[in-house]
C-alpha positions as CSV (number, residue, x, y, z in Angstrom):
1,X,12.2,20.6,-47.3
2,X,10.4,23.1,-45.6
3,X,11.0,24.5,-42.1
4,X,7.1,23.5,-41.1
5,X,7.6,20.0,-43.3
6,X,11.1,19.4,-41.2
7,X,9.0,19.8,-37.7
8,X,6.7,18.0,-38.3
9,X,8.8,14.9,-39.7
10,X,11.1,15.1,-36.2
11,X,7.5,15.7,-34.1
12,X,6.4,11.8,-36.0
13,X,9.5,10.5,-35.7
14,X,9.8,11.7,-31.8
15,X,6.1,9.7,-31.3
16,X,7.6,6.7,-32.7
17,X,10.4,6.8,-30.8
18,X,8.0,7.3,-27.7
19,X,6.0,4.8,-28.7
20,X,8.5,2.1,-28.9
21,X,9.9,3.0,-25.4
22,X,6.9,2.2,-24.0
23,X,7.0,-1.5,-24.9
24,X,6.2,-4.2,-22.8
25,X,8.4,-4.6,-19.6
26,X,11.0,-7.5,-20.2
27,X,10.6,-11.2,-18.6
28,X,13.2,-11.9,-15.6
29,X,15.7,-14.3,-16.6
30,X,16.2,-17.4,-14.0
31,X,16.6,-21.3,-13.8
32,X,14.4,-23.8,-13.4
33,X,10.6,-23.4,-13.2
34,X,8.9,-20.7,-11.7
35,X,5.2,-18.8,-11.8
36,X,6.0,-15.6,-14.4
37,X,3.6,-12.9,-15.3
38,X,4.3,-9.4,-16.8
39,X,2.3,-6.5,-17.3
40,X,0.8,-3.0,-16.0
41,X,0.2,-1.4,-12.6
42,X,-1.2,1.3,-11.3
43,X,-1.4,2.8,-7.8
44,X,-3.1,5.3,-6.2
45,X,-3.0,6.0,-2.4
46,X,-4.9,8.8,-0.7
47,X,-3.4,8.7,2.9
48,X,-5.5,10.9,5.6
49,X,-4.4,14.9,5.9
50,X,-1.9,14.3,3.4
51,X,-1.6,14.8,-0.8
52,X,-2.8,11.5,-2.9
53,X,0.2,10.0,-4.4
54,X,-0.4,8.0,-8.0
55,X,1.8,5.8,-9.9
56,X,2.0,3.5,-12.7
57,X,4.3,1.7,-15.3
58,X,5.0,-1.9,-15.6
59,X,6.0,-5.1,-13.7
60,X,7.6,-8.0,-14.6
61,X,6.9,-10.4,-11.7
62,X,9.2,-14.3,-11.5
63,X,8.7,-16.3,-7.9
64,X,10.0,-19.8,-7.9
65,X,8.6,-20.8,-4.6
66,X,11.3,-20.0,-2.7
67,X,12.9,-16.2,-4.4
68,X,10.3,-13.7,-5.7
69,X,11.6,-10.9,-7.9
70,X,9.4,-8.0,-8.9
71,X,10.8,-5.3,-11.1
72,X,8.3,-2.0,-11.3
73,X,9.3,0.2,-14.4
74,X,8.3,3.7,-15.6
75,X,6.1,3.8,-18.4
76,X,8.7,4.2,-20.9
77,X,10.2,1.0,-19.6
78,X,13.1,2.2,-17.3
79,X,13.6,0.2,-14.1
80,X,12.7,2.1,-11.3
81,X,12.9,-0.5,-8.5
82,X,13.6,-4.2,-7.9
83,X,12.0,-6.0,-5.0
84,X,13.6,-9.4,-4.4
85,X,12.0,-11.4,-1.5
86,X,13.8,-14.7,0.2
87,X,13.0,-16.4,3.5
88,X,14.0,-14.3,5.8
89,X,14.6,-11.4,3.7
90,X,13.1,-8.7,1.4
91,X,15.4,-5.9,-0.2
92,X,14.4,-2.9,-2.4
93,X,16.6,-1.3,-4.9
94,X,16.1,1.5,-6.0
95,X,16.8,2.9,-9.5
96,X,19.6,5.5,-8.1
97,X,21.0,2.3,-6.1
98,X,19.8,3.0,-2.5
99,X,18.5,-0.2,-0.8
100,X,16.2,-0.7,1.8
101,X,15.5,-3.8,3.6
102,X,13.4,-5.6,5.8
103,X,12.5,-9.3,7.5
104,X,9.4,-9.5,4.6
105,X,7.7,-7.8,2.0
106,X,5.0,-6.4,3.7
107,X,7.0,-4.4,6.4
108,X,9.4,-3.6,3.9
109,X,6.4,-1.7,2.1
110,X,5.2,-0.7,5.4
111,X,8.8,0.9,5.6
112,X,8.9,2.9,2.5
113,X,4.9,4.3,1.8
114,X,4.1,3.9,5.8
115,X,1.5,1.9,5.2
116,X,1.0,-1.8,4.5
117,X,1.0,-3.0,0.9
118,X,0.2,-6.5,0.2
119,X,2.9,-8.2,-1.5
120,X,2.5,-11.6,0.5
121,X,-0.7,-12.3,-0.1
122,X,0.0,-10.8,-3.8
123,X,2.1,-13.2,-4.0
124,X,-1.6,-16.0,-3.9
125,X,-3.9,-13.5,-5.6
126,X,-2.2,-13.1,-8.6
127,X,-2.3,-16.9,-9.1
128,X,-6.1,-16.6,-8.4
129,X,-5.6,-17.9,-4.6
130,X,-6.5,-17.2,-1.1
131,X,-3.4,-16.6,0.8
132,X,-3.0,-19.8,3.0
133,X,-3.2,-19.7,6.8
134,X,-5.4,-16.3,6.7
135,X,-8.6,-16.0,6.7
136,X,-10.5,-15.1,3.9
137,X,-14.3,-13.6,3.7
138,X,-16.4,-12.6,1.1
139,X,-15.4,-15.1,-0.6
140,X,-16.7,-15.2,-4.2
141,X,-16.0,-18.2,-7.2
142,X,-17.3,-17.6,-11.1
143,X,-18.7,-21.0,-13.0
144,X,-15.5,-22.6,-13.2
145,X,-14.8,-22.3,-9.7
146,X,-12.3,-19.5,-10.1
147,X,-11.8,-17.4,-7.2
148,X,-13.3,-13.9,-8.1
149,X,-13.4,-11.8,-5.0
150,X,-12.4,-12.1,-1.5
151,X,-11.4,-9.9,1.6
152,X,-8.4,-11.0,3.4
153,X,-5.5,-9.2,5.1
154,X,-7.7,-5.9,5.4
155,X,-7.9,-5.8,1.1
156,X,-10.6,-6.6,-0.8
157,X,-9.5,-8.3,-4.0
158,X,-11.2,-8.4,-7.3
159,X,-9.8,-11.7,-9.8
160,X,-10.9,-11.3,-13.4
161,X,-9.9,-12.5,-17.1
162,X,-8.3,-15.6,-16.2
163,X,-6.2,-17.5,-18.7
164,X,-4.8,-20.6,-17.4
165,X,-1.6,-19.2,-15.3
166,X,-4.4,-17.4,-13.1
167,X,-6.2,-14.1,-13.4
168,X,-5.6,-11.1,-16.0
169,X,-6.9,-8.3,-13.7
170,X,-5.9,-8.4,-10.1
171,X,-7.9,-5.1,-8.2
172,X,-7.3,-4.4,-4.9
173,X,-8.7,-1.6,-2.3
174,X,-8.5,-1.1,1.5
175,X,-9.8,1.9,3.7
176,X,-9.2,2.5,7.0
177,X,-8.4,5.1,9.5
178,X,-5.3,6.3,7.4
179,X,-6.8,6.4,4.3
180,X,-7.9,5.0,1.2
181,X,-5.6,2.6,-1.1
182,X,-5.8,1.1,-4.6
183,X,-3.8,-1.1,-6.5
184,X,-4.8,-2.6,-9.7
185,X,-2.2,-5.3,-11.5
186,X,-2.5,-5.8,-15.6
187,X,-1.1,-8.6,-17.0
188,X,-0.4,-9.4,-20.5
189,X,-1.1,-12.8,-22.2
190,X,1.9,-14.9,-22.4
């Protein structure tokens, strides 16, 4: 076998070895029932007099009413954080196990990027839901009555591609006085 022959046999098998790392993220194992979706994100914030910051990967997302868990992984599949969120309590691990914690998910986001993310009402959108006891305007329904677009929280929210768990393509975007913030959720058909 040649030298050239040899590379490029390593180079293929090296994409296929890429390739299959960057397989779906995993479901997250639990009892009893509970709303499950996994899939892509992507994130791009453009905070006011400072660099944009961009990020995606994948999420595997289980909340049983009570415990939501949301694991965000690289896009070669490696965890790189775990948000679990109780009453009470939200916690973020880190992949290098440093914690950080807070009374909910929203200031606990507010903590780490110093701005406010929306995992509560995330927590309603990605069902294809207004998030009860806030108010909601703009609000916009396909045929089926499916919600399709609202602005709540400060966030507008785009709902396409449902299936029958809710929709496929969760976007949302908010600007204000410290910049400009994007989050767009992916998920995969069961």
């Amino acid at each position: 076998m040649t030298m050239m022959r040899a590379g490029r046999l390593l180079a293929g098998l090296g994409l296929v070895l890429v390739l299959a790392a960057c397989a779906t993220p995993t479901r997250i194992g639990g009892q009893g029932q509970a709303f499950e979706r996994i899939g892509r994100f992507a994130v791009n914030l453009q905070p006011v007099a400072q660099p944009p910051y961009a990020a995606q990967g994948g999420f595997s997302w289980r909340d049983d009413g009570r415990a939501l868990r949301l694991d965000l992984s690289n896009p070669l599949g490696s965890v790189l954080a775990r948000i679990r969120v109780e009453p009470g309590s939200s916690v973020l691990e880190r992949a290098d196990g440093s914690r950080e914690a807070a009374p909910s998910p929203d200031a606990l986001l507010t903590r780490i990027w110093g701005h406010p993310m929306p995992v509560e009402g995330l927590r309603y959108w990605i069902r294809g839901q207004a998030e009860p006891g806030r108010d909601a305007v703009g609000v916009q329904r396909d045929e089926q009555g499916r919600l399709t677009a609202l602005r709540q929280d400060g966030w507008d929210a785009r709902l396409s591609d449902y299936d029958d768990q809710g929709p496929l393509r969760v976007r949302l975007s908010r600007r204000d006085d410290q910049g400009q913030w994007r989050l767009q959720l992916i998920m995969d058909r069961p």
